[in-house]
Every structure is written in C-alpha cells, then in structure tokens.
N, CA and C atoms as a LAMMPS dump frame, in Angstrom:
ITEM: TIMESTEP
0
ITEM: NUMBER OF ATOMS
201
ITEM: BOX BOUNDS ff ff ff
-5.0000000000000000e+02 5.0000000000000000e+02
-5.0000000000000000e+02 5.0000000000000000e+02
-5.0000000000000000e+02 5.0000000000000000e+02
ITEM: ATOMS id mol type element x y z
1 1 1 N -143.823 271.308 348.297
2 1 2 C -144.568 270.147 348.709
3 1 3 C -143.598 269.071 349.211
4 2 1 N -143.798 268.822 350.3
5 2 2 C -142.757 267.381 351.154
6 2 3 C -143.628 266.412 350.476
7 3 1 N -142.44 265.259 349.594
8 3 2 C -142.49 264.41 348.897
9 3 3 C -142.338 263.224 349.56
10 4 1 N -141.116 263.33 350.493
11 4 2 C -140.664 262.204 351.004
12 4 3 C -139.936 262.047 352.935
13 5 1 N -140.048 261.744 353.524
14 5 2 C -139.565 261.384 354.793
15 5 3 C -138.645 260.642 355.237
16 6 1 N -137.182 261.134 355.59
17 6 2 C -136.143 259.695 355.838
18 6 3 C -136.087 259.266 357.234
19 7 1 N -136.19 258.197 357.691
20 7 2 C -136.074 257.95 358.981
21 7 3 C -134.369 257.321 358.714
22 8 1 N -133.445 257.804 359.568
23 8 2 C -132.369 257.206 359.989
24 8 3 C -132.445 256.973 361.054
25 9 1 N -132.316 255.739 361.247
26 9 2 C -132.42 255.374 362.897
27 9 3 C -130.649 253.812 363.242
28 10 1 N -130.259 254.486 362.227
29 10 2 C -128.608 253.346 362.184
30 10 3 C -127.504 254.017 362.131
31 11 1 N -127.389 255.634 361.957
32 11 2 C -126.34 256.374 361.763
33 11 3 C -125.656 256.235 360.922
34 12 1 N -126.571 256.302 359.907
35 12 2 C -126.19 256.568 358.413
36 12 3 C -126.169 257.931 357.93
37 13 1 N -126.947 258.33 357.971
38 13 2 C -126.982 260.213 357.419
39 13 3 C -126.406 260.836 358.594
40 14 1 N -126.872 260.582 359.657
41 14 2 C -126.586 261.812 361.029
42 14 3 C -125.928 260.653 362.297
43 15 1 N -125.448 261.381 362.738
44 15 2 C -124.567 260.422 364.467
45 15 3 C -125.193 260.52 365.292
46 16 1 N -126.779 259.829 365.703
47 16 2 C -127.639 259.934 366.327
48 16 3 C -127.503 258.689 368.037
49 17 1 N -126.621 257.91 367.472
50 17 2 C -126.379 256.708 368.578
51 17 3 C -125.629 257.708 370.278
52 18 1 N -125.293 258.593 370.001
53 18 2 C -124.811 258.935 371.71
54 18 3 C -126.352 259.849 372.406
55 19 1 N -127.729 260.209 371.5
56 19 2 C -128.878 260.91 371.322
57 19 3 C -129.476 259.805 372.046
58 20 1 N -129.239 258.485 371.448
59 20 2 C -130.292 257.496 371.519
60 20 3 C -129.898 256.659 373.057
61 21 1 N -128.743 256.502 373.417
62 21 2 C -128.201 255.633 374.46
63 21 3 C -128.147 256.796 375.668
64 22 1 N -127.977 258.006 375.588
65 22 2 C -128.413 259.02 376.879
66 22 3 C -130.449 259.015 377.016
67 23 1 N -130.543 259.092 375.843
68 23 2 C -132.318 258.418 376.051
69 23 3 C -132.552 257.478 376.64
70 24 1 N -131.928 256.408 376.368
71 24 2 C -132.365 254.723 377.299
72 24 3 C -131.924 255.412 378.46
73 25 1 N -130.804 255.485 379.261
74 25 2 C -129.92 255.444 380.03
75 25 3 C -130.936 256.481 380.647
76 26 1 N -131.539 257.676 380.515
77 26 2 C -132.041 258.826 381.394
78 26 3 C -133.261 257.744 381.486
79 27 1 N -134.11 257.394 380.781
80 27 2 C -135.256 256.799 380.753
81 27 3 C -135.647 256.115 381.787
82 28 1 N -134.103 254.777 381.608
83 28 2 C -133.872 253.785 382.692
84 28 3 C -133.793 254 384.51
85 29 1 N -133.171 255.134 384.443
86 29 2 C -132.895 255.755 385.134
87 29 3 C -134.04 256.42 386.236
88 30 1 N -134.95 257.564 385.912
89 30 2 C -135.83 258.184 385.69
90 30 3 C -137.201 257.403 386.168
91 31 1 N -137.408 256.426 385.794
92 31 2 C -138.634 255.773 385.871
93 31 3 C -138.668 254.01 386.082
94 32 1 N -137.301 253.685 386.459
95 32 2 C -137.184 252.013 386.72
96 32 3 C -136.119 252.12 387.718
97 33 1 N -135.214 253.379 387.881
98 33 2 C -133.82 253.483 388.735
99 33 3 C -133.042 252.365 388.735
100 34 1 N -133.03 252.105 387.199
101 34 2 C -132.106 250.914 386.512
102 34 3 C -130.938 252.186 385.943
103 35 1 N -129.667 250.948 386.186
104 35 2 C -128.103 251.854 385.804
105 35 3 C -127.994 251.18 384.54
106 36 1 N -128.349 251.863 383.234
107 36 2 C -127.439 251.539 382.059
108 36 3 C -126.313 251.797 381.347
109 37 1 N -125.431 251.484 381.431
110 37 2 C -124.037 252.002 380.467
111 37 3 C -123.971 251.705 379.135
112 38 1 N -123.316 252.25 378.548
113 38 2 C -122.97 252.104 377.232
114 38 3 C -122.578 251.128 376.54
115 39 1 N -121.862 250.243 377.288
116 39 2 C -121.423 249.07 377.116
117 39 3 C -122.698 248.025 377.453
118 40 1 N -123.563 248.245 378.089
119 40 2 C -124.863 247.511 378.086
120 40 3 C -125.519 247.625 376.519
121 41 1 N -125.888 248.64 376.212
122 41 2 C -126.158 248.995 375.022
123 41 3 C -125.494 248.625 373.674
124 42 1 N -124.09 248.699 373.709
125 42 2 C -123.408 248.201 372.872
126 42 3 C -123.548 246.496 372.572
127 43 1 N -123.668 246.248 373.983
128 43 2 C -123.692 244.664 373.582
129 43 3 C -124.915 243.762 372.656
130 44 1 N -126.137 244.938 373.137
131 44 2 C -127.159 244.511 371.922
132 44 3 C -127.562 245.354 371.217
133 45 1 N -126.451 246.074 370.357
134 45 2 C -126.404 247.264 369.519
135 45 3 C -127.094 245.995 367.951
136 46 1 N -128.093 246.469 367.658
137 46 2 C -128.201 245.827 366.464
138 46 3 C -129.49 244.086 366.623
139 47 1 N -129.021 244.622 367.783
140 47 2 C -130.448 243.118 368.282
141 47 3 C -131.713 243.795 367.693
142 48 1 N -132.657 242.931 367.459
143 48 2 C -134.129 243.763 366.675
144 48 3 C -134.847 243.863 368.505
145 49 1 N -135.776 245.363 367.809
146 49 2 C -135.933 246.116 368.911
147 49 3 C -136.537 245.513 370.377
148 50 1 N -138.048 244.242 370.096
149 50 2 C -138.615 244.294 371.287
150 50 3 C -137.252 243.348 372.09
151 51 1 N -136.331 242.407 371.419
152 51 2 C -135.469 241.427 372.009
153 51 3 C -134.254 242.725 372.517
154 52 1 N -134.18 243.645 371.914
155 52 2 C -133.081 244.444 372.7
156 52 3 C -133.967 245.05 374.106
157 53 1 N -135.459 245.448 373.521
158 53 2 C -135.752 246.429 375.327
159 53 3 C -136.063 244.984 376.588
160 54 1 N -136.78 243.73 375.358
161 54 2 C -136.54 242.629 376.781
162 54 3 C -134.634 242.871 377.404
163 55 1 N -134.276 242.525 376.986
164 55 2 C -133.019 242.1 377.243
165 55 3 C -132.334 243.568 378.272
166 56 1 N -132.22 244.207 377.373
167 56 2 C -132.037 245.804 378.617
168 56 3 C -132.57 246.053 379.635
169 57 1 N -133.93 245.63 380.106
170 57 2 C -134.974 245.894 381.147
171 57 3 C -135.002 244.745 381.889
172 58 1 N -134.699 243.49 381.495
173 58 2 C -134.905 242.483 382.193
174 58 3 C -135.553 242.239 383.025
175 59 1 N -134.875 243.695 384.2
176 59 2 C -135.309 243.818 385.159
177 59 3 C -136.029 244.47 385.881
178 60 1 N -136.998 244.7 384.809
179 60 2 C -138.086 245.481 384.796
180 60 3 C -139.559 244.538 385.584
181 61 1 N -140.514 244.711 386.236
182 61 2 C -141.377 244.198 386.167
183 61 3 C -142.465 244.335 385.416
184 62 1 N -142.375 245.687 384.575
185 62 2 C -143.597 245.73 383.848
186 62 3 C -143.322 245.956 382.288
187 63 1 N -142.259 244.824 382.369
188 63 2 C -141.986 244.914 380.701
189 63 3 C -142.736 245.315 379.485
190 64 1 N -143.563 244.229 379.413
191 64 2 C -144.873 244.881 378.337
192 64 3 C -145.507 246.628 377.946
193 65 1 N -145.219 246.662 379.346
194 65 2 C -145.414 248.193 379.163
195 65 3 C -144.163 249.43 378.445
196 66 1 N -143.424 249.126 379.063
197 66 2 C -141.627 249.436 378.092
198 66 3 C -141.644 249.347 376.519
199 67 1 N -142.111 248.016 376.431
200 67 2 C -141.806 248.226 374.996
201 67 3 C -143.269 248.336 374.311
C-alpha cells in the first residue's frame, strides 16, 4: 500500500535542475521562439514560481496563459 508521495522539486533527493531548465528552454523555444539560457534561469533560480515565469517570459504576450 503507497503511504506516502515525495515531491522534490529543489534537488534534494535527485539532480533534477538540468531536467527542469532544458524543459523551460525547449518550451520557450517551441511555442514563444524565445532564447533561454541557463544563466537566465539561474538568475531567478529560487524566485517563487508565478514571479519567476513573469519574469522569464516577459516577453511573452500571453502571459496568463504560461503560467
């Protein structure tokens, strides 16, 4: 019987951050033909989430929908 569920989403149990920043980056890419680097990402590594996808997308016009 599954008791319990861990979400790591900080790279604590597993090294999930190069998983998560080829996700934005293809995403961005893919469906806005916005260029994200790593160093974009890094800079609001740790910002809480909707202020990191404003801030990444900026230049998005249909923000609301993104996040």
């Amino acid at each position: 019987m599954l008791k319990a569920i861990i979400f790591d989403l900080d790279d604590t149990l597993t090294q999930t951050r190069q998983t998560q920043y080829n996700t934005l980056k293809t995403t961005a890419k893919r469906f806005y033909n916005l260029e994200i680097s790593d160093s974009d990402i890094d800079a609001l590594y740790g910002t809480p989430y909707r202020e990191f996808m404003q801030l990444l997308f900026r230049q998005c016009d249909d923000l609301d929908n993104i996040i």
